[in-house]
DRENPA-831834 format. One record per residue (C-alpha): residue number from 1; residue in one letter; x, y, z. Coordinates in Angstrom, 2 decimals. Each point is the difference from the previous one (the first is absolute). Layout:
   seq   type        c1        c2        c3
   NUM      A         X         Y         Z
...
***
This chain:
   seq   type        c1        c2        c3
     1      X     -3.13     34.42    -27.46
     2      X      1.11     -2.81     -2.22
     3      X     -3.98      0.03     -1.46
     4      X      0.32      3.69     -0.97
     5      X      3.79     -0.62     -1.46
     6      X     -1.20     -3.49     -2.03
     7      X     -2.83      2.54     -1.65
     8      X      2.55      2.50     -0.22
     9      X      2.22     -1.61     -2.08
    10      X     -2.23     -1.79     -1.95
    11      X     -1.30      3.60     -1.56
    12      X      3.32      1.17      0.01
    13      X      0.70     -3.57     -2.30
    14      X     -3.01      1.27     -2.19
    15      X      0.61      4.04     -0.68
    16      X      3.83     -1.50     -0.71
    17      X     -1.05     -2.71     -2.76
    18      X     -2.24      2.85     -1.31
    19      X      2.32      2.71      0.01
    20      X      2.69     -2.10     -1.91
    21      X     -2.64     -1.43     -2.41
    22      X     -0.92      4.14     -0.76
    23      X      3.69      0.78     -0.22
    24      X     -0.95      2.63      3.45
    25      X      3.09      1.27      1.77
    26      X     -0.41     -0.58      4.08
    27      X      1.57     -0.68      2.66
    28      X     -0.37     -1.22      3.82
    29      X      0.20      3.06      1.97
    30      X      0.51      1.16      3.65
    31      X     -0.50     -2.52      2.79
    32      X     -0.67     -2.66     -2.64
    33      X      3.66      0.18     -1.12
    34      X      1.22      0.61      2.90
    35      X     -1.65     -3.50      0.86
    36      X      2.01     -1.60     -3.07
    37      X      3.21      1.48      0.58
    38      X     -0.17     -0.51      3.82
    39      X     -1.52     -3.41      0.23
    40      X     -1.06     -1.09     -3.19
    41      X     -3.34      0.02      0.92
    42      X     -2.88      2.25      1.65
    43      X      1.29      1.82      3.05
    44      X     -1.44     -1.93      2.58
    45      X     -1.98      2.83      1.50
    46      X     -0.73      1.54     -3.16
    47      X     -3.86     -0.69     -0.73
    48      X     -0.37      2.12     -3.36
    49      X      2.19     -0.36     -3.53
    50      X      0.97      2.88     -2.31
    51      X      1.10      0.86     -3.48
    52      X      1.27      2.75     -2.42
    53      X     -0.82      0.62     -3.13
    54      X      0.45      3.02     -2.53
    55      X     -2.44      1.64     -0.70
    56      X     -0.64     -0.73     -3.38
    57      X      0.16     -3.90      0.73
    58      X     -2.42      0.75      2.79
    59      X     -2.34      1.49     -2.25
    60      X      0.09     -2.81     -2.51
    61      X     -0.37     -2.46      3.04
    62      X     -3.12      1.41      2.11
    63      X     -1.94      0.21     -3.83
    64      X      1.08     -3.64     -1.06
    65      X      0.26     -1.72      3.55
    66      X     -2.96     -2.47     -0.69
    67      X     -3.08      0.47      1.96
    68      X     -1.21     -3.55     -0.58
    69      X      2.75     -1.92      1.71
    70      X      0.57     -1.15      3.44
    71      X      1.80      3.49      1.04
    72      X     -1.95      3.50     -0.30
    73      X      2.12      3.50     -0.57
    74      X     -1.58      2.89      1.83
    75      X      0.90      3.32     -0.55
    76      X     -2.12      3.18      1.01
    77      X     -2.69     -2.87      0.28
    78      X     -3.66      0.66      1.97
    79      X     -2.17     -2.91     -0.68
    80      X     -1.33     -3.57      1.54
    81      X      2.93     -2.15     -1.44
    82      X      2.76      2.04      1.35
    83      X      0.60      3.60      1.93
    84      X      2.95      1.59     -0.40
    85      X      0.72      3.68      0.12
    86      X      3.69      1.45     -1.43
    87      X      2.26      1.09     -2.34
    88      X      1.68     -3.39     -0.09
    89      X     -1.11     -3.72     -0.54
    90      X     -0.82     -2.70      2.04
    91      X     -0.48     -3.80     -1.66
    92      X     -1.81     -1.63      2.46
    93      X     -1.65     -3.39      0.73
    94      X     -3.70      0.35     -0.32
    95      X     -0.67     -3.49      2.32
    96      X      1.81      1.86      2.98
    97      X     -1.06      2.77      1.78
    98      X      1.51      2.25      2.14
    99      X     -1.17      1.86      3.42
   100      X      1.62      3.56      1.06
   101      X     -0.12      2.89      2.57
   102      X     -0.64     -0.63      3.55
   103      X     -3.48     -0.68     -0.71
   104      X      0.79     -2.84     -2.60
   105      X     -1.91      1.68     -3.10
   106      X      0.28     -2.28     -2.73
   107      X      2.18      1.41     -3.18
   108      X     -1.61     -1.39     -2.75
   109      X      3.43     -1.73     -1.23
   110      X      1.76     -2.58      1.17
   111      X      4.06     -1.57      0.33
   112      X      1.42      2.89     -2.86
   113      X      2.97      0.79     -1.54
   114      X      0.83      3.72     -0.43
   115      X      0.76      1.82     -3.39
   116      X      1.90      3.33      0.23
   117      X      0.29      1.53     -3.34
   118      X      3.80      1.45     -0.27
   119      X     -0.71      3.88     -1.73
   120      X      2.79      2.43     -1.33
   121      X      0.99      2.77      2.40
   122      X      1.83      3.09     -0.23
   123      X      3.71      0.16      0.33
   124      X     -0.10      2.91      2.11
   125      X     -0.07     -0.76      3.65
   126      X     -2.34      2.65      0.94
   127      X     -2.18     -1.03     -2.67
   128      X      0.03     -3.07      0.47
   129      X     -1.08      0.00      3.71
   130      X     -2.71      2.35     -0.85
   131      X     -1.32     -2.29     -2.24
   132      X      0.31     -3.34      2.20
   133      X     -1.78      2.38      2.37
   134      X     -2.88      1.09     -1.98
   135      X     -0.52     -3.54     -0.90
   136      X      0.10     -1.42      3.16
   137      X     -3.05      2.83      0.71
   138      X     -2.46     -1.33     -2.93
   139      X      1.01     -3.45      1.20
   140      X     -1.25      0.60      3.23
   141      X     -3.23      1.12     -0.47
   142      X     -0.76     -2.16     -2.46
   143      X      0.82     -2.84      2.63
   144      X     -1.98      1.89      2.37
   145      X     -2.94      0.48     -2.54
   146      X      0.20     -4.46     -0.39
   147      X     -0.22     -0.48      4.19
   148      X     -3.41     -0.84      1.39
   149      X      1.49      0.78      3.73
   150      X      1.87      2.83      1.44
   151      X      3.46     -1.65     -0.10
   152      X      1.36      3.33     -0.33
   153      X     -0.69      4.18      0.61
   154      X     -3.75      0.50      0.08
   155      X      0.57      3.47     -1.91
   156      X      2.00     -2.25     -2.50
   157      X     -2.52     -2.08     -0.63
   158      X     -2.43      2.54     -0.33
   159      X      2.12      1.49     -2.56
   160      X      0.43     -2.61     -2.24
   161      X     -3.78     -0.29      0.27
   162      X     -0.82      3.53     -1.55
   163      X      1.63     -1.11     -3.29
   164      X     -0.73     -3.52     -2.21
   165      X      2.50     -3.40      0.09
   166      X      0.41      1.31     -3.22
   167      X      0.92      3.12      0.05
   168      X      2.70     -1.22      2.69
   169      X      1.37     -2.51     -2.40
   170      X      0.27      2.47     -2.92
   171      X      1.95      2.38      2.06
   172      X      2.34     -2.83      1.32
   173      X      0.26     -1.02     -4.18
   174      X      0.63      3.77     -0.67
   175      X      2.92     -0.35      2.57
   176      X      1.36     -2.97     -0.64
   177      X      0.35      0.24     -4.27
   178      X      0.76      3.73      0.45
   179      X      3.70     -0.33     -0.77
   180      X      1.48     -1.71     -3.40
   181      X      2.12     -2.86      0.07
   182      X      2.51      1.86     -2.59
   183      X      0.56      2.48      2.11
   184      X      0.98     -1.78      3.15
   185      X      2.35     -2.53      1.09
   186      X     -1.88     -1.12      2.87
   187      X     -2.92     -1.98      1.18
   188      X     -1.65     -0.36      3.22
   189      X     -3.29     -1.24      2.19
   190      X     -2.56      2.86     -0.20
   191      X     -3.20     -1.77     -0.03
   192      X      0.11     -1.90      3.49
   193      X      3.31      2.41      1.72
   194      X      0.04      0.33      3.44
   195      X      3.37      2.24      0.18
   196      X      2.74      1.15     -2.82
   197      X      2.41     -2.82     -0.11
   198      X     -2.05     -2.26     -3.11
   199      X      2.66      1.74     -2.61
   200      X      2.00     -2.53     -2.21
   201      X      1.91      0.45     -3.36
   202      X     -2.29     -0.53     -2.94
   203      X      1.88     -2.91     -1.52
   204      X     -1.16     -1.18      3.92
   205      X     -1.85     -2.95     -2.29
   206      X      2.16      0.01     -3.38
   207      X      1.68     -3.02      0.85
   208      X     -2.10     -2.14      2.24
   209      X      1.99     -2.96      2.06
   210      X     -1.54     -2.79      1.12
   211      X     -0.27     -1.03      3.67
   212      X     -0.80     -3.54      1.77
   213      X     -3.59      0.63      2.05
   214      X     -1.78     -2.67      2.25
   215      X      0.74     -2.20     -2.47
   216      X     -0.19      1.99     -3.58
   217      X      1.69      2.38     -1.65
   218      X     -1.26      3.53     -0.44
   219      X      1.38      3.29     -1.35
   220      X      2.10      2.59      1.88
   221      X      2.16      3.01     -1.03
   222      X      3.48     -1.35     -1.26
   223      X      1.27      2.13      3.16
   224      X     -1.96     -0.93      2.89
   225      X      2.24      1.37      2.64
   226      X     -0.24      3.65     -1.07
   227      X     -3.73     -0.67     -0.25
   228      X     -0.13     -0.96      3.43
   229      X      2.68      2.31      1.66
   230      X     -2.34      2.77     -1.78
   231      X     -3.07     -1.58      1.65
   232      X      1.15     -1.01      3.24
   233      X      3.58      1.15      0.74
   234      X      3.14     -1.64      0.01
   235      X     -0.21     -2.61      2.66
   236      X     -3.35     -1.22     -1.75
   237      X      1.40     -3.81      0.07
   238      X     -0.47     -0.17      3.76
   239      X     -3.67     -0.79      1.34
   240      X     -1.20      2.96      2.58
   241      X     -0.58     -1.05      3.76
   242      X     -3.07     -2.51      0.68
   243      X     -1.28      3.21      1.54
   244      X     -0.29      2.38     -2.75
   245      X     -1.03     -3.52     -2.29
   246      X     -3.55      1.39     -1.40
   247      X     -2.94     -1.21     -2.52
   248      X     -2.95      1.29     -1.32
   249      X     -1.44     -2.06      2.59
   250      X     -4.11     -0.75     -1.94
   251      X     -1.13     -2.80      0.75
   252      X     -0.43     -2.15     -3.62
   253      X     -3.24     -2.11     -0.21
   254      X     -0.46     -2.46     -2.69
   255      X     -3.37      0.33     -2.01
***
């Protein structure tokens, strides 16, 4: 584990020097600042690293992110130098490779960081749960359309099948940009959701803090605590039982 964190935080290190050099608003986001306000580090357990980003910074950064350096941004990717199937980002570490599934089916990227875009969403709490829903329906098959095993419903994956990656991905777009930033005063996790709770304040990112990680300092709303309560309820600062501790749990090669 202390392999995967060390290449961890050294791409974290890199999207953070770029993202100040580009004047891009981000932040650490879910476990990973959980990690820095609970032990000023990784969680121990915690095998992946994730940020937030709004969605017109994550534009700006998946078409500048440089292809030539030593990191690689994937997003709706199919190809030899990287695989990677969603309506979010992954920067990834093109020397590692990564195995998944029972049957260890290699995943075409390696140690990653996750990018969620943060979209606009209605005010209206019917609305807006509708909309988190629809999205969370594109996003699916267009992970299932990316999956070279069934990891998941056979009819799903048969479904995603009878329409193109990118027809998939321009319905999740559709979803995601379909309300205007003007006329909201909140933002949320669409692209990546697994449930209704990813809903923040817009100004969420207006004010970014800095917060001590492994070692550096990265960005973080200015209120972390109602991030986190939000995310992971009010007693968020005390680690779970060793029994419900969980991972990813693929095996990282080197390559």
């Amino acid at each position: 584990m202390d392999q995967i964190h060390s290449v961890l935080l050294d791409i974290l290190v890199d999207i953070d020097a770029f993202c100040r050099k580009n004047n891009l608003r981000y932040s650490l986001g879910y476990g990973t600042l959980l990690g820095a306000v609970r032990y000023g580090d990784f969680i121990p357990w915690d095998d992946d690293a994730d940020i937030i980003m709004p969605r017109a910074d994550f534009d700006r950064f998946v078409e500048s992110y440089p292809e030539d350096g030593r990191y690689r941004c994937l997003l709706n990717k199919a190809g030899k130098d990287g695989f990677f199937v969603a309506g979010f980002a992954k920067v990834h570490d093109p020397r590692t490779n990564k195995f998944i599934g029972s049957r260890k089916y290699l995943s075409n990227y390696g140690v990653s960081v996750d990018i969620f875009p943060l979209d606009p969403l209605p005010e209206d709490k019917e609305e807006q749960r509708a909309l988190i829903a629809k999205a969370m329906h594109y996003g699916r098959r267009l992970s299932c359309y990316g999956k070279r095993f069934f990891s998941t419903s056979p009819l799903l994956m048969i479904e995603s099948r009878l329409r193109s990656r990118d027809y998939w991905f321009r319905k999740c777009n559709e979803v995601a940009r379909s309300v205007k930033a003007e006329d909201s005063s909140l933002i949320g996790v669409m692209m990546g959701a697994t449930g209704f709770h990813n809903v923040f304040p817009k100004n969420l990112l207006e004010k970014p803090a800095e917060i001590a990680f492994a070692g550096h300092k990265f960005l973080c709303p200015e209120d972390t605590d109602s991030y986190l309560k939000q995310i992971y309820g009010p007693d968020y600062i005390t680690p779970p039982p060793v029994e419900k501790r969980r991972t990813h749990g693929d095996p990282v090669y080197r390559v």
